[in-house]
C-alpha positions in Angstrom: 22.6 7.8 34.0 20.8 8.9 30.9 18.9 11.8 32.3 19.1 15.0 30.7 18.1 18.4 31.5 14.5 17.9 29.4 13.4 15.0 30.5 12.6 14.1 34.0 12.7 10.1 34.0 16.3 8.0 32.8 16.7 7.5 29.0 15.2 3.9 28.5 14.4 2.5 24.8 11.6 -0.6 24.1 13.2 -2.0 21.6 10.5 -4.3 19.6 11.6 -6.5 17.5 14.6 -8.9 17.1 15.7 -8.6 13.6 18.8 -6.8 11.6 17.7 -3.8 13.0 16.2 -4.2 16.4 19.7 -6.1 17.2 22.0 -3.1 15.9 19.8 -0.9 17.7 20.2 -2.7 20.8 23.9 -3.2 20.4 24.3 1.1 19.7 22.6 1.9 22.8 24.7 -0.8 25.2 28.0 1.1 23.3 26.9 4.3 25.1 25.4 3.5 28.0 22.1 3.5 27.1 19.2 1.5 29.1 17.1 -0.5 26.6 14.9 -3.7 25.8 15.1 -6.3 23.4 11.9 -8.4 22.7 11.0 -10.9 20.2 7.5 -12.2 19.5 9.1 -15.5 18.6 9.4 -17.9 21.1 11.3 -20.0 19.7 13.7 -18.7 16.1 11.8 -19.6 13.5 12.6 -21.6 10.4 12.4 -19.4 7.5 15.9 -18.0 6.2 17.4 -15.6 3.7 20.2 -13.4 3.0 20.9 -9.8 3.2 23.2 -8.1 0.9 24.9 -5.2 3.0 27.2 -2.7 0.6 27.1 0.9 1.6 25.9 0.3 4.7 28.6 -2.5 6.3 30.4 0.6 7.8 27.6 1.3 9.8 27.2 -1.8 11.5 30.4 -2.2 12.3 30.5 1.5 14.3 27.3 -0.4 16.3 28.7 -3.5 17.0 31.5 -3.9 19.8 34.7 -5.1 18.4 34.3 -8.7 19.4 31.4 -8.9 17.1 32.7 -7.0 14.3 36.0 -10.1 14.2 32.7 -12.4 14.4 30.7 -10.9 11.1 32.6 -13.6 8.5 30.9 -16.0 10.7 27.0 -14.6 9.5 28.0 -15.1 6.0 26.6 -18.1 3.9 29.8 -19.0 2.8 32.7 -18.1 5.6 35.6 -18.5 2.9 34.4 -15.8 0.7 36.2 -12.4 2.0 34.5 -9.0 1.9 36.7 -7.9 -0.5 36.2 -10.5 -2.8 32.3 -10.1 -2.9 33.0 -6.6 -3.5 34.9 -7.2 -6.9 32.2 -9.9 -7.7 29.2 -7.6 -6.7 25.7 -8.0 -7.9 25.3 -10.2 -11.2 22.4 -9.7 -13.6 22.4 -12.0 -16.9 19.9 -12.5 -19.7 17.5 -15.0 -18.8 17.0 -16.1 -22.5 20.6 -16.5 -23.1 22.8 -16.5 -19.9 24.8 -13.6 -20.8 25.7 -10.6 -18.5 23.7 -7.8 -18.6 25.7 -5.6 -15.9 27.4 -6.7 -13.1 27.4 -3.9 -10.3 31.2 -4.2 -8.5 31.1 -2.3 -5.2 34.7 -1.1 -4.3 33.9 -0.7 -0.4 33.6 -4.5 -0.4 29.9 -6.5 0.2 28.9 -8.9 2.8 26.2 -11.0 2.2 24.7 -12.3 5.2 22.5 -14.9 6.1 19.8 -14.3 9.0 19.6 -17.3 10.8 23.5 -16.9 11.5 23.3 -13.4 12.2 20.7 -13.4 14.8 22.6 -16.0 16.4 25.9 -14.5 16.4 25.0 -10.8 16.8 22.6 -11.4 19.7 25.7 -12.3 22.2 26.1 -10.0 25.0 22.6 -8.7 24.4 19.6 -9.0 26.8 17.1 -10.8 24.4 13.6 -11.6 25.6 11.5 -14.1 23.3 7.5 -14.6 23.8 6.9 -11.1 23.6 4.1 -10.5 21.3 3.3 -7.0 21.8 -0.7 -6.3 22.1 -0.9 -2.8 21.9 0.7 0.7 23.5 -0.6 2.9 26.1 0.7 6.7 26.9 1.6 8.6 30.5 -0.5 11.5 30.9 3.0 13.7 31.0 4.4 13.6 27.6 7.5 11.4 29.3 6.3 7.8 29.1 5.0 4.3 26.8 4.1 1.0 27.8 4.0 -1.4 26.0 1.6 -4.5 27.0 2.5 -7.8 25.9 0.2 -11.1 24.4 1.7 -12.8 28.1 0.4 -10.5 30.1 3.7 -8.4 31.3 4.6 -4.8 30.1 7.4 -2.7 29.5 7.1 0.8 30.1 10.1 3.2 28.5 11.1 6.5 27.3 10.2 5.5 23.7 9.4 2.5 22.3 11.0 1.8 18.5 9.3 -0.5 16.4 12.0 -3.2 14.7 9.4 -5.8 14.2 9.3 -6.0 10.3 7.4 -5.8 7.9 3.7 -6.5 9.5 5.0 -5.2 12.2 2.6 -4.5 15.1 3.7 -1.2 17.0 2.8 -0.2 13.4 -0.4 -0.8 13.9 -0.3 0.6 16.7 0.8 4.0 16.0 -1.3 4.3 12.7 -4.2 1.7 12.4 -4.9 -1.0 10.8 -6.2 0.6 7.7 -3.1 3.2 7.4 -0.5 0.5 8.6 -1.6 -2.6 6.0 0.7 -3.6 3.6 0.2 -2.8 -0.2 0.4 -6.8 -2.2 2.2 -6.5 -5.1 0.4 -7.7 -8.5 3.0 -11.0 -8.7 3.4 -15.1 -8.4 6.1 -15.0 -5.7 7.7 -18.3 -5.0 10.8 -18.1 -2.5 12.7 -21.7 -1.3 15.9 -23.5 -0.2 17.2 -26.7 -2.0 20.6 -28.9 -1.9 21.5 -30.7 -4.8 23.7 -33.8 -5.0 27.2 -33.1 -4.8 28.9 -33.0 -8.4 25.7 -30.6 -9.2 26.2 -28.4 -6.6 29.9 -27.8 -7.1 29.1 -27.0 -10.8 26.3 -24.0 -9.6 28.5 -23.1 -7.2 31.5 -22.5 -9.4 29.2 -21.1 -12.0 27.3 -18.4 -10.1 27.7 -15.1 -8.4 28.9 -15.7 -5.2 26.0 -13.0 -3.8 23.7 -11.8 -6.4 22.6 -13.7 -9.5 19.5 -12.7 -11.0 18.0 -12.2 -14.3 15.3 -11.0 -16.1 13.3 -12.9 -19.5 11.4 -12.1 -22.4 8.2 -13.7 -20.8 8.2 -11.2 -18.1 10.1 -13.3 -15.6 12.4 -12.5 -12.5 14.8 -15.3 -11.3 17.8 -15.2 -8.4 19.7 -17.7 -7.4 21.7 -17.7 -4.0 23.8 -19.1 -1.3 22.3 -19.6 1.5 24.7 -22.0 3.9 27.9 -24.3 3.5 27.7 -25.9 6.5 30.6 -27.8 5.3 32.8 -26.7 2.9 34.6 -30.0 1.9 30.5 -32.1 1.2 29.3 -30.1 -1.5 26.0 -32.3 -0.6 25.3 -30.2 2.7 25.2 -26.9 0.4 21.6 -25.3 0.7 21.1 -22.3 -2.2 18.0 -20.7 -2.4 15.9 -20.0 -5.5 13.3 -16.2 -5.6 11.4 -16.1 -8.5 8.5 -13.6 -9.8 5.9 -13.5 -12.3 2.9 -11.4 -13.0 -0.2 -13.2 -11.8 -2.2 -14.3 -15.1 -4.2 -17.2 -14.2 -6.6 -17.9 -10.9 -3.4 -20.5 -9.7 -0.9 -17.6 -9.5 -3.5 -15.9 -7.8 -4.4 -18.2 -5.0 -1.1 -20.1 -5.3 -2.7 -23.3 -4.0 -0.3 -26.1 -2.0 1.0 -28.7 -4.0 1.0 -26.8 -7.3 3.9 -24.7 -7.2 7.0 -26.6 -8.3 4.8 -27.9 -11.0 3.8 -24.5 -12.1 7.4 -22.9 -11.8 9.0 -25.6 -14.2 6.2 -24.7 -16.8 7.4 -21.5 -17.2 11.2 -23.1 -17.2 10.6 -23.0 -21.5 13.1 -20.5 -23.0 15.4 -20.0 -19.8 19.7 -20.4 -19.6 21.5 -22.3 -17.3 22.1 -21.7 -14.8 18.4 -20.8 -13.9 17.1 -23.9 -16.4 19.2 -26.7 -15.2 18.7 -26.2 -11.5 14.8 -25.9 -11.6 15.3 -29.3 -13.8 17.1 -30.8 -10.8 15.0 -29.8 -8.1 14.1 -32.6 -5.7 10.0 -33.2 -6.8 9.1 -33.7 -2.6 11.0 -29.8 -2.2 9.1 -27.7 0.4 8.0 -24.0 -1.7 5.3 -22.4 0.5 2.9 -19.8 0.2 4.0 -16.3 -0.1 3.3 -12.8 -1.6 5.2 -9.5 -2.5 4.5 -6.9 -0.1 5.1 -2.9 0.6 4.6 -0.3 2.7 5.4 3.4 2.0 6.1 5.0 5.0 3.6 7.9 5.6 4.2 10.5 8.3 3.1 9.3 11.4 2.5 10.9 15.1 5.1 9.7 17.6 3.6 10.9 20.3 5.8 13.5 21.2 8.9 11.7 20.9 7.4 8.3 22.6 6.9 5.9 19.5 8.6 4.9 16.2 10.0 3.0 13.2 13.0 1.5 11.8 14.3 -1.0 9.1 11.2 -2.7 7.4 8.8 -1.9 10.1 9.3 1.8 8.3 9.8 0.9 4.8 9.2 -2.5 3.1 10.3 -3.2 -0.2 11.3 -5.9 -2.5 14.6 -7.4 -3.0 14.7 -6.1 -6.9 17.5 -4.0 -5.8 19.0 -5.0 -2.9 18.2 -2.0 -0.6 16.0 -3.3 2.7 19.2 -4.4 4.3 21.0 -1.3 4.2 18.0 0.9 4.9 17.4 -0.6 8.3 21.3 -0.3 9.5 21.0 2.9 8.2 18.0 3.6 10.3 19.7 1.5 13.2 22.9 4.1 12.7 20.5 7.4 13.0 18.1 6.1 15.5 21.6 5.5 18.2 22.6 9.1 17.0 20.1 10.5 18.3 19.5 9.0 21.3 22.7 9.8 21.9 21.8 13.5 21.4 18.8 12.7 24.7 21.1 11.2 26.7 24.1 14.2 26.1 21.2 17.0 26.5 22.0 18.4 22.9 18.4 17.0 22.3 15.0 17.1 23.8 13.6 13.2 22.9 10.5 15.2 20.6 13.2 16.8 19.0 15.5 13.9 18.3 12.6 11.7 17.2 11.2 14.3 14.8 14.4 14.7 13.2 14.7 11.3 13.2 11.0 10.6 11.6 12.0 12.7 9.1 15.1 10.7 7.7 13.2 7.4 7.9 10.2 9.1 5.9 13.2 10.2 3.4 14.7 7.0 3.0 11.5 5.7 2.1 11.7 6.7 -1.3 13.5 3.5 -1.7 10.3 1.5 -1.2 8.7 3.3 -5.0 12.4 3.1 -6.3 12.4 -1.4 -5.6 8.9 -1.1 -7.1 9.8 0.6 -9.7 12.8 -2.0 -9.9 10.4 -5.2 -9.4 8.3 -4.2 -12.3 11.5 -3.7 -14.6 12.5 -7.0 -14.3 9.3 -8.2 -15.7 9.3 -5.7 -19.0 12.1 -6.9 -20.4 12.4 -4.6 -23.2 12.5 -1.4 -21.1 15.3 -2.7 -18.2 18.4 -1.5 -19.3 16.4 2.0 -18.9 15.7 0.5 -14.9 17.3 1.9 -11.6 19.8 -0.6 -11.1 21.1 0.3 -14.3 21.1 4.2 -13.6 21.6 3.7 -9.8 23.0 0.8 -9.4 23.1 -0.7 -5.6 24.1 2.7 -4.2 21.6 4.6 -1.5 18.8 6.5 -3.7 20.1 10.1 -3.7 23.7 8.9 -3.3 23.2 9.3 0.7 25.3 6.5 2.4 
């Protein structure tokens, strides 16, 4: 099953990397038959959540995902009230940070799902063959141009047809395929601070009714970027149990913003609170003084073109193309990538394709969509020239796919 007329050995796909990606991937290739992999170097899921915005590229996942899991995908939201439709009218809000006022809000007719990780790993991993405690070590080649192991931190391997690298963006089979040099991430000149809080009950209610229910970011005269977000309503009736979450970017100016040291940071972000509307003011006023903000950075990769060994190794999602969040893109990219990686294997497994040829064609579209990564740049440092950002992307582009490919 899976063999074609090219290639000697069944069709089998390493799939590295349980994420947004890796997990569509792995869903697209179960759809048709396809042998594959799913490992995670987390041995347990970790902590740390966010949201995803997904617009253009919700149709997508829903073609990967079986039908149970497509009636399941309200259950991945932060909020599980708030209908796809809905979100889509609402869109993505951006206000004046000195005044409050809306500076463009960016509908999306399709409808938008925002999504929150945590909940979609959980949820979108049923029926999938997940392995965690697989911290890949490095990949090794058959002599014939048919085979890739992968060796693991535990000791085991994996070898498959191709192995494709879902494993974000530091991600290791990176590394692997390009070194260390080639495959490091670019740090982005910024303070970066990016938390969770709950707020008492009565408080929360009021930033919930007064706030975009996915996107609501803005950008200041003093070369400020703020978003706030939803992250979970674990219970819609107890306000209380409501966790948003706060990004926030500056450009480093002083030796604290450069080495962002523990203990300093909620101190430092309400100092540069002067000037701002609510509801950005008041809820950085209202933060809890003991609330967790930990050490983080803005990082980038451009994707490059890379050997895959003929056919035997690639990218997807942020493994391929990191960006920033300025507009909204990394979520979309990596279904998209998700989508065309399937496609294409696919194409092996039918004979249409050899696996060289199907990987080349799909390096090729990866690379493309990589223009995003200069684009959200681009984007990050228009929200800190406030002057200049109605002249930004988001306001020539809005959250559509750069080049209007969808």
């Amino acid at each position: 099953m899976g063999t074609t007329l090219v290639e000697s050995k069944p069709l089998h796909v390493v799939v590295v990397g349980a994420g947004l990606a890796g997990i569509a991937i792995a869903h697209g290739l179960r759809k048709h038959g396809i042998s594959y992999r799913l490992v995670d170097r987390e041995t347990t899921p970790r902590d740390r959540n966010w949201g995803i915005t997904l617009s253009w590229a919700l149709p997508l996942l829903e073609s990967l995902l079986p039908p149970a899991l497509v009636a399941q995908l309200q259950a991945c939201q932060p909020d599980t009230s708030l209908s796809v439709a809905s979100a889509g009218e609402q869109g993505v809000l951006i206000r004046d940070g000195g005044t409050g006022a809306i500076k463009i809000r960016m509908s999306y007719p399709g409808g938008v799902r925002r999504m929150q990780i945590q909940k979609t790993k959980r949820v979108l991993s049923a029926g999938l063959h997940l392995e965690y405690g697989k911290k890949l070590v490095s990949l090794s080649y058959d002599d014939s141009p048919e085979g890739v192991t992968a060796h693991f931190a535990d000791g085991t391997t994996e070898t498959g047809s191709v192995v494709v690298g879902a494993d974000g963006g530091a991600s290791q089979v990176r590394r692997c395929l390009l070194g260390e040099e080639a495959a490091a991430q670019e740090v982005l000149p910024y303070a970066f601070m990016n938390f969770p809080f709950s707020l008492p009950a009565e408080k929360a209610r009021w930033l919930d009714g007064v706030m975009n229910p996915s996107v609501d970011v803005a950008p200041h005269p003093k070369a400020m970027y703020m978003g706030l977000f939803l992250l979970d309503k674990p219970d819609l009736d107890r306000p209380e149990t409501w966790v948003f979450y706060v990004l926030v970017t500056w450009p480093i100016a002083d030796e604290d913003d450069e080495v962002n040291p523990d203990g300093t940071r909620l101190h430092r972000l309400r100092a540069h609170m002067d000037g701002w509307a609510d509801p950005y003011k008041s809820v950085v006023e209202w933060l809890a003084d003991d609330v967790a903000i930990g050490k983080d950075q803005l990082r980038i990769w451009h994707p490059k073109e890379w050997d895959n060994r003929c056919g035997r190794v690639t990218l997807t999602g942020d493994a391929a193309h990191s960006m920033t969040f300025h507009r909204g893109q990394g979520g979309n990219l990596a279904i998209k990538d998700a989508d065309e990686f399937v496609k294409r294997m696919v194409d092996v497994k039918e004979g249409r394709l050899s696996l060289k040829a199907a990987m080349d064609e799909y390096d090729r579209g990866v690379v493309a969509r990589g223009e995003e990564v200069e684009i959200s740049k681009q984007q990050a440092a228009a929200f800190h020239d406030y002057e200049n950002f109605d002249n930004s992307p988001v306001f020539k582009m809005g959250i559509k796919p750069a080049g209007s490919r969808s």
